[in-house]
NULOZA-794883 format. One record per residue: x, y, z of N, C-alpha, C in turn; residue in three letters; chain. Coordinates in Angstrom, 3 decimals, decimal comma. Atoms other than C-alpha are relative to their C-alpha. Layout:
REM residues N
[[X Y Z] [X Y Z] [X Y Z] 'ALA' 'A']
...
***
This chain:
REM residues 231
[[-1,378 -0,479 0,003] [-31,935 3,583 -2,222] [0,961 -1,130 -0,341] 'UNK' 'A']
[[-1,052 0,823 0,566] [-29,042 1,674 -3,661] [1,349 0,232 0,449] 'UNK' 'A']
[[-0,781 -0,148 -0,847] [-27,164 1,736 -0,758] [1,353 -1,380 -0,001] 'UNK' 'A']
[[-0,684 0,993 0,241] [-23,768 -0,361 -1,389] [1,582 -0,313 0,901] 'UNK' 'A']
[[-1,336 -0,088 -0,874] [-21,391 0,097 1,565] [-0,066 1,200 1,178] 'UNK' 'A']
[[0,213 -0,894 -1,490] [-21,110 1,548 5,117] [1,166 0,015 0,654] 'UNK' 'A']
[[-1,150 0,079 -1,017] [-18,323 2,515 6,642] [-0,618 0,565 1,276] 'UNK' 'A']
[[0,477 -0,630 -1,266] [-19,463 3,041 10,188] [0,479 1,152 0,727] 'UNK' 'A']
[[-0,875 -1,297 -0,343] [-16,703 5,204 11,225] [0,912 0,239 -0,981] 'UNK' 'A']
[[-1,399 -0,873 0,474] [-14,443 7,865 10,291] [0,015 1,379 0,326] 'UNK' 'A']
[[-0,273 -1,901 -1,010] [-12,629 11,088 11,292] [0,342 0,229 -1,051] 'UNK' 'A']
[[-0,829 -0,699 1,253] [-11,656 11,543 7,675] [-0,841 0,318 -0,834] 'UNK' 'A']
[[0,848 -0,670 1,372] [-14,640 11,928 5,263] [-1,028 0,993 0,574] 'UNK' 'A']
[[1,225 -1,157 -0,134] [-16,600 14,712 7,087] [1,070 0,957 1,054] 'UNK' 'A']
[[-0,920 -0,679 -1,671] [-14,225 17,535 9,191] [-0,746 0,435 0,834] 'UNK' 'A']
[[0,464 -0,262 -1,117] [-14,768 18,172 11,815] [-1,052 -1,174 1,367] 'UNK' 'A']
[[0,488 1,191 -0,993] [-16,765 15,226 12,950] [0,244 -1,405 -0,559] 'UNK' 'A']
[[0,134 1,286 0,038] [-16,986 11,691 13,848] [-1,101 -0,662 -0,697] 'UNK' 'A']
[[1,200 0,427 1,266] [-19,254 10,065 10,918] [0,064 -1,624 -0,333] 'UNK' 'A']
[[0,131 1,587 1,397] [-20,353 7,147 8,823] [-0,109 0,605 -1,379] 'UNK' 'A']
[[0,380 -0,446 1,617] [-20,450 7,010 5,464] [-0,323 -1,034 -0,729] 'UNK' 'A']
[[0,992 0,959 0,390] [-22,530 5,692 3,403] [0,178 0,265 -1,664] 'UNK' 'A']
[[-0,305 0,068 1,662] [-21,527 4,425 -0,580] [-2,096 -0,331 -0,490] 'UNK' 'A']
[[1,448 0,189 0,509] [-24,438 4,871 -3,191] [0,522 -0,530 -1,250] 'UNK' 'A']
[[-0,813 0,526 1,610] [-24,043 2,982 -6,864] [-0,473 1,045 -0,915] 'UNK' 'A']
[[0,436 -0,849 1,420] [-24,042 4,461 -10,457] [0,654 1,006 0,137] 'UNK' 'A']
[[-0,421 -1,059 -0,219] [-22,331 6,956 -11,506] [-0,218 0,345 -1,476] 'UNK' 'A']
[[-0,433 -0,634 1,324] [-22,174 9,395 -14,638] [0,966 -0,082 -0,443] 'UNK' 'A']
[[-1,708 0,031 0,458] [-18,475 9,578 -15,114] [0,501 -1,143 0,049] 'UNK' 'A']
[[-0,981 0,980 0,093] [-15,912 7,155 -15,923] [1,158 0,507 0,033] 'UNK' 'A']
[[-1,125 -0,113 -0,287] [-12,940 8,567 -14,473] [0,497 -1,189 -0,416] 'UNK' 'A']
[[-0,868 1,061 0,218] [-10,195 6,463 -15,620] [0,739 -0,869 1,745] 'UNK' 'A']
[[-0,782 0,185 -1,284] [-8,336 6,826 -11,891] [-1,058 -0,559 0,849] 'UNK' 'A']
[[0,886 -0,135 -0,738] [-11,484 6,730 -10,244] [0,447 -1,910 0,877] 'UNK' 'A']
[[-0,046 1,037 -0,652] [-11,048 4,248 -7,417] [-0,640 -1,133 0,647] 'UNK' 'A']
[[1,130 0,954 0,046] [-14,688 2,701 -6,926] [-0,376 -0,403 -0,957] 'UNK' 'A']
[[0,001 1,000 1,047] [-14,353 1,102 -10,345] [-1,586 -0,675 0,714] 'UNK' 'A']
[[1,016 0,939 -0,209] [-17,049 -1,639 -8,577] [-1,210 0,657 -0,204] 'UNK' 'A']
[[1,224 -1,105 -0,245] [-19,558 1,031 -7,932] [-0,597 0,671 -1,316] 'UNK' 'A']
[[0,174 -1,063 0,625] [-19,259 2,991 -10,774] [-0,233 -0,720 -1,684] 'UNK' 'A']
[[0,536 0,705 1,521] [-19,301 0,051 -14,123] [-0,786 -1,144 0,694] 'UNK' 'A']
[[0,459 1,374 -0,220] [-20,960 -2,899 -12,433] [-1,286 0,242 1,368] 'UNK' 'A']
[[0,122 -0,254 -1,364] [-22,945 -1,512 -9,121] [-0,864 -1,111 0,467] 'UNK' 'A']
[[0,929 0,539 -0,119] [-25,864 -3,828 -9,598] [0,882 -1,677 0,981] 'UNK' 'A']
[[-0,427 1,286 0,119] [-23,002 -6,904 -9,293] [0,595 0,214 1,980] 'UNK' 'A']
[[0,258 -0,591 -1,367] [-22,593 -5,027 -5,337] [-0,809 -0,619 0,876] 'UNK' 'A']
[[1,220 -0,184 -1,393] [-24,063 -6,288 -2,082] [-0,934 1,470 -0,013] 'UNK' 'A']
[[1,084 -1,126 -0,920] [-27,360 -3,980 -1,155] [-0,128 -0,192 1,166] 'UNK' 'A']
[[0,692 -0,325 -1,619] [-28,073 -2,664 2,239] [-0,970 0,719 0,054] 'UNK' 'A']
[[1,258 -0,442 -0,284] [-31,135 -2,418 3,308] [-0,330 2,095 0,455] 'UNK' 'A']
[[0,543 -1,277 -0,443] [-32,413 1,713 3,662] [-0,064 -0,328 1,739] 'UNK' 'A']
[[0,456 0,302 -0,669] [-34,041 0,388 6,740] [1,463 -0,412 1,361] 'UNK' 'A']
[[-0,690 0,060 -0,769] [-30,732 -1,126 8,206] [1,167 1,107 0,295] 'UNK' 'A']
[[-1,359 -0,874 -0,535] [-28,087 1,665 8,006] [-0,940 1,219 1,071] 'UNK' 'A']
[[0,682 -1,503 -0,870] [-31,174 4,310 9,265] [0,124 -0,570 1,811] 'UNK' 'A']
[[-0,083 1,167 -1,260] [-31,341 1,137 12,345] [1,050 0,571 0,453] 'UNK' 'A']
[[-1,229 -0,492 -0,678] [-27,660 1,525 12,762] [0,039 1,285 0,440] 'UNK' 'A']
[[-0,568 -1,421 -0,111] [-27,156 5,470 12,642] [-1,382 0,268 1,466] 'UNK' 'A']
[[0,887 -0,333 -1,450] [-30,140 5,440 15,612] [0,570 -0,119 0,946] 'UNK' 'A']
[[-0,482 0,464 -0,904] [-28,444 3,428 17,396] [1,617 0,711 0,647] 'UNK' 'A']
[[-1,052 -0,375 -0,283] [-25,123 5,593 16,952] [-0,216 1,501 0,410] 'UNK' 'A']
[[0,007 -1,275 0,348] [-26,772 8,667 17,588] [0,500 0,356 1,672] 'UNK' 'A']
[[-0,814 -0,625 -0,976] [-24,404 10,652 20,512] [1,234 -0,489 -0,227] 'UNK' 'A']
[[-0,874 0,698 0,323] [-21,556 8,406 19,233] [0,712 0,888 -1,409] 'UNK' 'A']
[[-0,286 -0,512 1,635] [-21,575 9,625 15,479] [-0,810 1,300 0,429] 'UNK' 'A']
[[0,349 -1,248 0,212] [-22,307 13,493 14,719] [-0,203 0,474 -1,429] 'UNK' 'A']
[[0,784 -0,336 1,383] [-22,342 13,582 10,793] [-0,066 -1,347 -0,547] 'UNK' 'A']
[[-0,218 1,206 0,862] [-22,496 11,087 8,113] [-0,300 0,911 -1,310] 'UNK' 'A']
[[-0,456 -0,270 1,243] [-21,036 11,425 4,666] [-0,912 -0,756 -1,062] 'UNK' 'A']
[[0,297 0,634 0,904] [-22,895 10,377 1,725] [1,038 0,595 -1,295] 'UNK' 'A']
[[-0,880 0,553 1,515] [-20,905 9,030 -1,433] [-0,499 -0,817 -1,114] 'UNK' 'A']
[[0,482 1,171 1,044] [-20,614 7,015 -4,325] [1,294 -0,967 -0,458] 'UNK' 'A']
[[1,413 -0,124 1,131] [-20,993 6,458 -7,551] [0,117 1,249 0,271] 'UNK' 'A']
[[0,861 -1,299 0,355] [-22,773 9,985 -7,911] [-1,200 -0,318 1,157] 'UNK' 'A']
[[0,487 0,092 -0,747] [-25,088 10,479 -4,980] [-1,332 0,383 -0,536] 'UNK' 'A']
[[1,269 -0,700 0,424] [-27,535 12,979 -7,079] [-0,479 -0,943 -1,179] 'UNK' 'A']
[[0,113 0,893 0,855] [-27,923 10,261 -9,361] [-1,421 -0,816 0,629] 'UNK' 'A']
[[1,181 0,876 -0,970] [-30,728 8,610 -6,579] [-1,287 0,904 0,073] 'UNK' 'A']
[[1,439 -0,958 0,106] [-34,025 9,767 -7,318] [-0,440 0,220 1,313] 'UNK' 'A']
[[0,805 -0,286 -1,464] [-34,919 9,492 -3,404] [1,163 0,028 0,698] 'UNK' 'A']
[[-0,831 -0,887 -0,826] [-32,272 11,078 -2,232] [-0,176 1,000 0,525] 'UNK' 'A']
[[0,778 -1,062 -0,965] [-33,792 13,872 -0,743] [-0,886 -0,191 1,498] 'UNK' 'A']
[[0,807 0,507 -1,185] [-36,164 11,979 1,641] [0,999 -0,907 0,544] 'UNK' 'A']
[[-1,069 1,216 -0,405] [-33,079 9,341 2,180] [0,303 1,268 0,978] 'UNK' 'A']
[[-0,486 -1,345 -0,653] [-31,320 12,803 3,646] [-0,914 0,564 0,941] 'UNK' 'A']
[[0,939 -0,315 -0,945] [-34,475 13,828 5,288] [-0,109 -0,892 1,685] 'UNK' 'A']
[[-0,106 1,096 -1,040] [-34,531 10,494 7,260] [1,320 0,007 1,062] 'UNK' 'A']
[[-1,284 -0,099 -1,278] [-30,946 11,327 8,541] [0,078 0,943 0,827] 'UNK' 'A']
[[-0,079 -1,056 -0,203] [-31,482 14,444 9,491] [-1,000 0,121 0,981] 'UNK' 'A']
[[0,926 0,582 -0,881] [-34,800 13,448 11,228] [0,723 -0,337 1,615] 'UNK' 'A']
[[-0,675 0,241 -0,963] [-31,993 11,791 13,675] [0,697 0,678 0,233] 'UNK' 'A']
[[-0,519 -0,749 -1,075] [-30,486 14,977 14,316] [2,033 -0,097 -0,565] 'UNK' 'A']
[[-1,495 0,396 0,227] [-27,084 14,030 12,474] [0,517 1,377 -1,143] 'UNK' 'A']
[[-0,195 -1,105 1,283] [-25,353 16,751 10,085] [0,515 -0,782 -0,889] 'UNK' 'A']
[[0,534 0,721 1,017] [-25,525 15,773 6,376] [1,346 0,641 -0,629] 'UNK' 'A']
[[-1,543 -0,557 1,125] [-21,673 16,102 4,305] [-0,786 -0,665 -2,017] 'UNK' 'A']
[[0,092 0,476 1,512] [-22,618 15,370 0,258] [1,415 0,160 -0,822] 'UNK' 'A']
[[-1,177 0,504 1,133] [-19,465 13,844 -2,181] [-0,677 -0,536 -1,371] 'UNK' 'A']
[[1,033 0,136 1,371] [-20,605 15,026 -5,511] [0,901 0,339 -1,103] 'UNK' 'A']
[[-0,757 -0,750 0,683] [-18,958 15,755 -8,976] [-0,683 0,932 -0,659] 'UNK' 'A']
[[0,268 -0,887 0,910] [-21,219 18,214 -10,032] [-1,144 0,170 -0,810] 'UNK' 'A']
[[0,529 -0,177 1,177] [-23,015 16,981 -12,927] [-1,700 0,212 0,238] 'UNK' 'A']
[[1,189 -0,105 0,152] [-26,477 17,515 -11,509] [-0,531 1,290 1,251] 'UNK' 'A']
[[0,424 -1,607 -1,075] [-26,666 21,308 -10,331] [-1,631 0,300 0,356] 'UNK' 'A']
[[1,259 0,312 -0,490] [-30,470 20,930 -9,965] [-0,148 -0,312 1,016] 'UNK' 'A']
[[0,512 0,713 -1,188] [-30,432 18,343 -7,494] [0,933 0,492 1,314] 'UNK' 'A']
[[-0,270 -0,581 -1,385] [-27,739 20,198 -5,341] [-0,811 1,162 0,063] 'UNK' 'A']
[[1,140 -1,446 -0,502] [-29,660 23,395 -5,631] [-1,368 -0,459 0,670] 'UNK' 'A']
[[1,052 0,704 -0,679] [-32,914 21,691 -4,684] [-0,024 -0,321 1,617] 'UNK' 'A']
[[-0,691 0,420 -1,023] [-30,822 20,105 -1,986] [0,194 1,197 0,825] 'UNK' 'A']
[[-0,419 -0,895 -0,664] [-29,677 23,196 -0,742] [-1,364 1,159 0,516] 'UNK' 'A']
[[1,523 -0,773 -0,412] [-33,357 25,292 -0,843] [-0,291 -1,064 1,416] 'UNK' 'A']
[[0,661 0,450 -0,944] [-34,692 22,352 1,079] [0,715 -0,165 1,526] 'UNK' 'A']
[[-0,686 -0,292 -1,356] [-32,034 22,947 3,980] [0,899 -1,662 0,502] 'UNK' 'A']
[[-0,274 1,129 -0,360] [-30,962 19,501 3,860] [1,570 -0,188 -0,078] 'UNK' 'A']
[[-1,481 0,736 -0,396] [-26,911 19,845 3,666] [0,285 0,816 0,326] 'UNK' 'A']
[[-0,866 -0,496 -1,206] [-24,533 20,751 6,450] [1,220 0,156 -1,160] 'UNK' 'A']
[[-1,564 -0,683 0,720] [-21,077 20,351 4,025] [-0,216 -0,809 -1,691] 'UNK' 'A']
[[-0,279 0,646 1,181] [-20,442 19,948 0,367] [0,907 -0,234 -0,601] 'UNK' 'A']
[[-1,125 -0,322 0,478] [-17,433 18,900 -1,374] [-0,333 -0,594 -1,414] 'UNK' 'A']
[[0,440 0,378 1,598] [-17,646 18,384 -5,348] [1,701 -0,101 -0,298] 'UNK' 'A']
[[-1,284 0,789 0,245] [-14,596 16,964 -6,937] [-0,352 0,753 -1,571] 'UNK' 'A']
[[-0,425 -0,391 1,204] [-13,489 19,342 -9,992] [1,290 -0,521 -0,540] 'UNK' 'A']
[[-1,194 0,770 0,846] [-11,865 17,283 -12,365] [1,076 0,329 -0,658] 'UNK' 'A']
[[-0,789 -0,764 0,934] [-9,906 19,563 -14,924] [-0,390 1,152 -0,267] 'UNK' 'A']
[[0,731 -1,116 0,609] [-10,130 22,655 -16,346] [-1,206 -0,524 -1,275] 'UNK' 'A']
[[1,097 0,101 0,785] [-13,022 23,106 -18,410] [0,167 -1,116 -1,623] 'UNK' 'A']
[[-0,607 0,432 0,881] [-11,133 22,344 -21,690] [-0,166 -1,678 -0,356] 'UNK' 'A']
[[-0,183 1,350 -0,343] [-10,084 18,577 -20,617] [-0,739 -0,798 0,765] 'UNK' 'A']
[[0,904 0,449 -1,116] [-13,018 17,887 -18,507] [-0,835 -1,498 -0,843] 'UNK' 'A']
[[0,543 0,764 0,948] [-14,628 15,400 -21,030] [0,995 -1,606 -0,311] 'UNK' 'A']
[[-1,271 0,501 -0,037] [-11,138 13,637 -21,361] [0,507 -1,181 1,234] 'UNK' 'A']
[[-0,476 0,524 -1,113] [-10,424 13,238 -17,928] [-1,258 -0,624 0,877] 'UNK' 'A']
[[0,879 1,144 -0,694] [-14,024 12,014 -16,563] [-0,406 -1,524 -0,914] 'UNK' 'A']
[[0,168 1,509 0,789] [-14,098 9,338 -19,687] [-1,297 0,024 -0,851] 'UNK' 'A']
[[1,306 0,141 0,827] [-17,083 10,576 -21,111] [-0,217 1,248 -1,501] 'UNK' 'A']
[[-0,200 -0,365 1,133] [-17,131 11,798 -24,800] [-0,846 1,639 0,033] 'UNK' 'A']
[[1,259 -1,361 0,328] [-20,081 14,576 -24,874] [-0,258 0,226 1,082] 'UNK' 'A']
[[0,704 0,060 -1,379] [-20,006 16,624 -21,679] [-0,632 1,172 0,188] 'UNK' 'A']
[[0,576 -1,170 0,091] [-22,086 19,551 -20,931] [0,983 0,663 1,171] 'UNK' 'A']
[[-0,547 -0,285 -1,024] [-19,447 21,730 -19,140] [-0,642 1,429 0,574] 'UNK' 'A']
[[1,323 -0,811 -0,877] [-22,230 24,461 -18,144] [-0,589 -0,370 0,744] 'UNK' 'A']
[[0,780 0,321 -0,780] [-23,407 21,912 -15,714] [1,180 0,239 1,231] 'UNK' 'A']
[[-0,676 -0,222 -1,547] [-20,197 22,072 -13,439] [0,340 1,170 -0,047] 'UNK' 'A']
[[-0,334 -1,352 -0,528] [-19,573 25,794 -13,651] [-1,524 0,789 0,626] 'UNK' 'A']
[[1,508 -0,370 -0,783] [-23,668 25,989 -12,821] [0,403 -0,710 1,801] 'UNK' 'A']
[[0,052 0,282 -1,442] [-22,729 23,775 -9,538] [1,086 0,652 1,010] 'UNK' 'A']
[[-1,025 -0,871 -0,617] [-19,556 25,507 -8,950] [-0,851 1,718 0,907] 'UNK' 'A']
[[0,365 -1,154 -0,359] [-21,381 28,531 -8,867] [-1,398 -0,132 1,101] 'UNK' 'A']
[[1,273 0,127 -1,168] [-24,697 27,157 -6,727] [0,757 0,206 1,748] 'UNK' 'A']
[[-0,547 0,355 -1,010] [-22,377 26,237 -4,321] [0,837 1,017 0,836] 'UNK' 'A']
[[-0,909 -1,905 -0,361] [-19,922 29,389 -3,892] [-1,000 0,905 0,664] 'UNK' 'A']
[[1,044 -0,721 -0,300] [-23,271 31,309 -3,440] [-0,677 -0,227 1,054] 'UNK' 'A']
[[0,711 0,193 -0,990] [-24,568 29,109 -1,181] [0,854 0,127 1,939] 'UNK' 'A']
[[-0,468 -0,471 -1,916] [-24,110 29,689 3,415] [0,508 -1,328 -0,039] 'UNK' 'A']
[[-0,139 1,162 -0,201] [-23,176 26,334 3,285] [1,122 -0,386 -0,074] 'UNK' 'A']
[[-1,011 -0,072 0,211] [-20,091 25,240 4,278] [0,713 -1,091 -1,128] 'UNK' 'A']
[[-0,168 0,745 1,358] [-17,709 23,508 1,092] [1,252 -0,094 -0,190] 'UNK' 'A']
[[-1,399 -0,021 0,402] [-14,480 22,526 -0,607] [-0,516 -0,324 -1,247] 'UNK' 'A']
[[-0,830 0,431 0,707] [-13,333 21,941 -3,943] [1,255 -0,960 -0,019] 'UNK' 'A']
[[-0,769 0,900 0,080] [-11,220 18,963 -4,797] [0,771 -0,475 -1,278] 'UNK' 'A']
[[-0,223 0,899 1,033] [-9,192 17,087 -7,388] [0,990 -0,567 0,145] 'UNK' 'A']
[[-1,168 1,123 0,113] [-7,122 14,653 -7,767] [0,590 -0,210 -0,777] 'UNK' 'A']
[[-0,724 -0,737 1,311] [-4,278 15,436 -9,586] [1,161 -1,529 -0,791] 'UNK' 'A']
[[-0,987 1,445 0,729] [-2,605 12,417 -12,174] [0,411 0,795 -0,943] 'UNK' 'A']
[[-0,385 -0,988 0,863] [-0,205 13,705 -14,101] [0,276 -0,870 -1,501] 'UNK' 'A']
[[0,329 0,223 1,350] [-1,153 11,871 -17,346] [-1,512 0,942 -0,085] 'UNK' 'A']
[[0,851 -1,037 0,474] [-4,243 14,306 -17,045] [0,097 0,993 0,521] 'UNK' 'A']
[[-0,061 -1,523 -0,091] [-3,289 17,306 -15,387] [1,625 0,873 0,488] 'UNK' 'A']
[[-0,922 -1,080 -0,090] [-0,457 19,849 -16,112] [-0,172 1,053 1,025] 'UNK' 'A']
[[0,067 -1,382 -0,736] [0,044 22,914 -14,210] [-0,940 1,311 -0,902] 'UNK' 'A']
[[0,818 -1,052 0,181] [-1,327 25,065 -16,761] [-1,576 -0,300 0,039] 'UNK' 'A']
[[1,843 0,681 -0,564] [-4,522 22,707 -16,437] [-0,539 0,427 0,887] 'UNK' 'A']
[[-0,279 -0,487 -1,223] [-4,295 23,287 -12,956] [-0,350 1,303 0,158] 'UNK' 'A']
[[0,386 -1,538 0,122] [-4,324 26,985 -13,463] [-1,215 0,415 -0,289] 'UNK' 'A']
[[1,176 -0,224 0,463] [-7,247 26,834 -15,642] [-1,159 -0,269 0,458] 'UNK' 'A']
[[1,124 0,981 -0,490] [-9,131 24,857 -13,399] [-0,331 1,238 1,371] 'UNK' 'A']
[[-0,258 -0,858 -0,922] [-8,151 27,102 -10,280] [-0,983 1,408 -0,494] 'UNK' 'A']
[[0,869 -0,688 0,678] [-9,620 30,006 -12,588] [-1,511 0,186 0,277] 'UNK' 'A']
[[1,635 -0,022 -0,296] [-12,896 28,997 -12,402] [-0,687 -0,371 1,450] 'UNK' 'A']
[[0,411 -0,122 -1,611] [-13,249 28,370 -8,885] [0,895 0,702 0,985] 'UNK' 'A']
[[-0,250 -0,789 -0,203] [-11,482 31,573 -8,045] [-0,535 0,437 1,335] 'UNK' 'A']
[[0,298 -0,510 -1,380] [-11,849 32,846 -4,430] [-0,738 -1,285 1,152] 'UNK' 'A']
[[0,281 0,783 -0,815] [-12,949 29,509 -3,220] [0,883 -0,349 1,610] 'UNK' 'A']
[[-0,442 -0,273 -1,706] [-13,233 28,982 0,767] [0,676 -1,338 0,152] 'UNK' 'A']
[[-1,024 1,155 -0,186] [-11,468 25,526 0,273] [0,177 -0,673 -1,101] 'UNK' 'A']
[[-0,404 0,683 0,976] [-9,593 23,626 -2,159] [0,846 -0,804 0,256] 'UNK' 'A']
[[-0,691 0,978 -0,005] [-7,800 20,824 -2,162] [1,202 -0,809 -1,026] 'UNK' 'A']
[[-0,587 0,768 1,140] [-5,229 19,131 -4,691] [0,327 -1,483 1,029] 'UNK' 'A']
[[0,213 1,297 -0,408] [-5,306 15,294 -3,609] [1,198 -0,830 -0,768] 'UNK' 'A']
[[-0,933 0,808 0,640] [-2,357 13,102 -4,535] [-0,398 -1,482 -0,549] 'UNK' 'A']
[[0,705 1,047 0,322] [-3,690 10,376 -7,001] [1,273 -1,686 0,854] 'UNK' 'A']
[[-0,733 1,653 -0,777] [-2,754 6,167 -5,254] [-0,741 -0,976 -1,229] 'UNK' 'A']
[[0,382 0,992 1,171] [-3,031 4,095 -7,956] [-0,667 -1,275 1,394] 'UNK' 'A']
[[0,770 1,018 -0,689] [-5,488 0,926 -6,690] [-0,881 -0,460 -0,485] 'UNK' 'A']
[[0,220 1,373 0,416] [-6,367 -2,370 -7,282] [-1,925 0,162 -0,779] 'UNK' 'A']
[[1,507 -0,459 0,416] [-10,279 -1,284 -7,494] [-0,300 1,323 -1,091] 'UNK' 'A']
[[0,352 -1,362 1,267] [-9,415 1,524 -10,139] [-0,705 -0,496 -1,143] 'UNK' 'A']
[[0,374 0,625 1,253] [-11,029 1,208 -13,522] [1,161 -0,147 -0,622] 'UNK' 'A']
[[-1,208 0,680 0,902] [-7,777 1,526 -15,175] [1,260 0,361 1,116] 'UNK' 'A']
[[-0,857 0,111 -0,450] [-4,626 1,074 -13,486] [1,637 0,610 -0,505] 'UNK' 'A']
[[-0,908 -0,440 0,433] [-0,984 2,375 -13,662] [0,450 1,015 -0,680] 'UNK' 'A']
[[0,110 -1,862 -0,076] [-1,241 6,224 -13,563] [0,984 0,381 0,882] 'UNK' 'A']
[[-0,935 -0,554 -0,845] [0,999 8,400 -11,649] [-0,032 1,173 0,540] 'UNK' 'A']
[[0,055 -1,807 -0,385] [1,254 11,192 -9,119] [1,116 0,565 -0,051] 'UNK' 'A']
[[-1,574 -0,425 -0,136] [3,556 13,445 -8,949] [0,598 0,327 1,247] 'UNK' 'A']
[[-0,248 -0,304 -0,960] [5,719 14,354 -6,095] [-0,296 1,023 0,356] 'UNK' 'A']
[[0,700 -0,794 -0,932] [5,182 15,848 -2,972] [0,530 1,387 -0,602] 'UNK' 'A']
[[-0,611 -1,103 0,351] [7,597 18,551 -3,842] [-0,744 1,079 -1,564] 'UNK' 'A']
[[0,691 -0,497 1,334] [5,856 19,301 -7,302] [-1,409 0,215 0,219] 'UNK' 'A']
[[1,148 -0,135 -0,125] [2,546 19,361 -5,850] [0,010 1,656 0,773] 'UNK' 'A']
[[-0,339 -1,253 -1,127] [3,933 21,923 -2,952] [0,059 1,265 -1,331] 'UNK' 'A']
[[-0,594 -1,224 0,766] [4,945 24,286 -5,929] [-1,157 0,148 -0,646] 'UNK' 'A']
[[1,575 -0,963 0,975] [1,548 24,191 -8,335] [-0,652 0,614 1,226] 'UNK' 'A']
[[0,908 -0,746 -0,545] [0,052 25,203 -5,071] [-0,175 0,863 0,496] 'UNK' 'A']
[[-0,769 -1,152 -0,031] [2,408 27,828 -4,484] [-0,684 0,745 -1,037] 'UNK' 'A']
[[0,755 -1,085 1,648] [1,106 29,282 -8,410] [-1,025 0,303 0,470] 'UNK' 'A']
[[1,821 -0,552 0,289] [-2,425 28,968 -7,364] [-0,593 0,794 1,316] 'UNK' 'A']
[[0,618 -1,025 -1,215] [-2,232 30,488 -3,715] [-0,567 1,539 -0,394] 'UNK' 'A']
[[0,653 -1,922 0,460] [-3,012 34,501 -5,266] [-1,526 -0,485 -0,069] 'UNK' 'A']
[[0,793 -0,142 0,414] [-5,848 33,033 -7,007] [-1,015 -0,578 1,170] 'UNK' 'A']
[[0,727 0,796 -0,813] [-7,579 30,436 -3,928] [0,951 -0,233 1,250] 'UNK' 'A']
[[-0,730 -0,668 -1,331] [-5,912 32,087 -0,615] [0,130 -1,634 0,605] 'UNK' 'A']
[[0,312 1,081 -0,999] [-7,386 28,840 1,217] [0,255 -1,866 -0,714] 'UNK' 'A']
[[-0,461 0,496 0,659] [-5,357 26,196 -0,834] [0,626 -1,433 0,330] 'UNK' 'A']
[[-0,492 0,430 -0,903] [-4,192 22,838 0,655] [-0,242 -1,468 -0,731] 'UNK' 'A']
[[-0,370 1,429 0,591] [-2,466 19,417 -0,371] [-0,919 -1,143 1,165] 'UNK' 'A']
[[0,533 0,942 -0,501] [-4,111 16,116 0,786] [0,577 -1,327 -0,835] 'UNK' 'A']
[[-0,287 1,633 0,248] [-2,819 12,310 0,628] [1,012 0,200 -0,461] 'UNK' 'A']
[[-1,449 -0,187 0,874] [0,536 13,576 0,001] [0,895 -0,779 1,322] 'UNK' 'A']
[[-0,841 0,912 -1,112] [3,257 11,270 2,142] [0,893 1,377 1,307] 'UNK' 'A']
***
């Protein structure tokens, strides 16, 4: 495992519980905004942590901690990620996955073998601009309306996310994006923070007030609708 960062605690990357979370390197995408830049062009140039020591730690936290988050990078990107997940789960902990998508296989897989408690996938743009806005020229966008849809289908509880910069996403973007994950049980619009660890720098969100209103448009379509990292 190419385990590259541990946050021991947090009440913020898994709801409902008290977690760790645990960064993985590599990623598919090159978000421009994307804020683990380190992780995501360089991961190798990353401290590793030992498999062996975070499973150590999370033993030792077990009645303390109740889930732990895995991240990245791209998580489905780790060929032994399945038995990594097995091993946590072994200790009795519930299992959150922070994914964008691009490998509806390995969440479906994931999801037969019973191994995740919550999923949240980070939809970038509408379909259209999706290529644009993760940085990568040739994208197959039948792989995130395949995970969109694994996921909707699946008992498992989930959100939808994105993080909205408004050099890549309009409102009617927004709309289009909303569209395809239609009746979802959670969604999120995320206020982009420009930062120091981005790949590229000096993007912009928009205000709170302008966020409040696209999410006004898209309440009909995704009842369960709700701003995050807004001041």
């Amino acid at each position: 495992m190419r385990i590259h960062g541990l946050n021991k605690t947090t009440l913020l990357d898994y709801p409902g519980h008290v977690a760790a979370t645990i960064f993985l390197g590599r990623c598919n995408f090159r978000c421009p905004y994307c804020h683990n830049g380190g992780l995501v062009l360089d991961p190798d140039s990353q401290p590793l942590i030992p498999e062996t020591e975070v499973l150590s730690f999370l033993k030792k936290r077990i009645g303390i901690l109740t889930g732990v988050c895995i991240t990245g990078g791209e998580p489905t990107l780790e060929p032994a990620l399945s038995q990594f997940i097995c091993n946590i789960k072994e200790l009795g902990y519930f299992v959150k996955l922070d994914t964008n998508g691009y490998k509806p296989e390995v969440i479906e897989k994931l999801l037969e073998e019973n191994l995740l408690d919550y999923i949240a996938m980070d939809v970038k743009n509408s379909l259209e601009k999706y290529g644009q806005t993760v940085g990568v020229e040739h994208i197959d966008t039948g792989k995130i309306t395949k995970s969109i849809q694994v996921i909707m289908n699946s008992s498992v509880p989930y959100e939808f996310r994105t993080t909205v910069v408004k050099e890549f996403h309009t409102k009617q973007d927004l709309f289009a994006l909303a569209e395809e994950i239609k009746g979802a049980k959670a969604y999120f619009l995320q206020s982009y923070k420009d930062s120091e660890q981005a790949i590229q720098q000096g993007f912009h969100a928009y205000e709170k007030e302008e966020l409040e209103e696209i999410a006004k448009v898209l309440l009909p379509i995704i009842p369960n609708i709700k701003l995050r990292g807004i001041d």
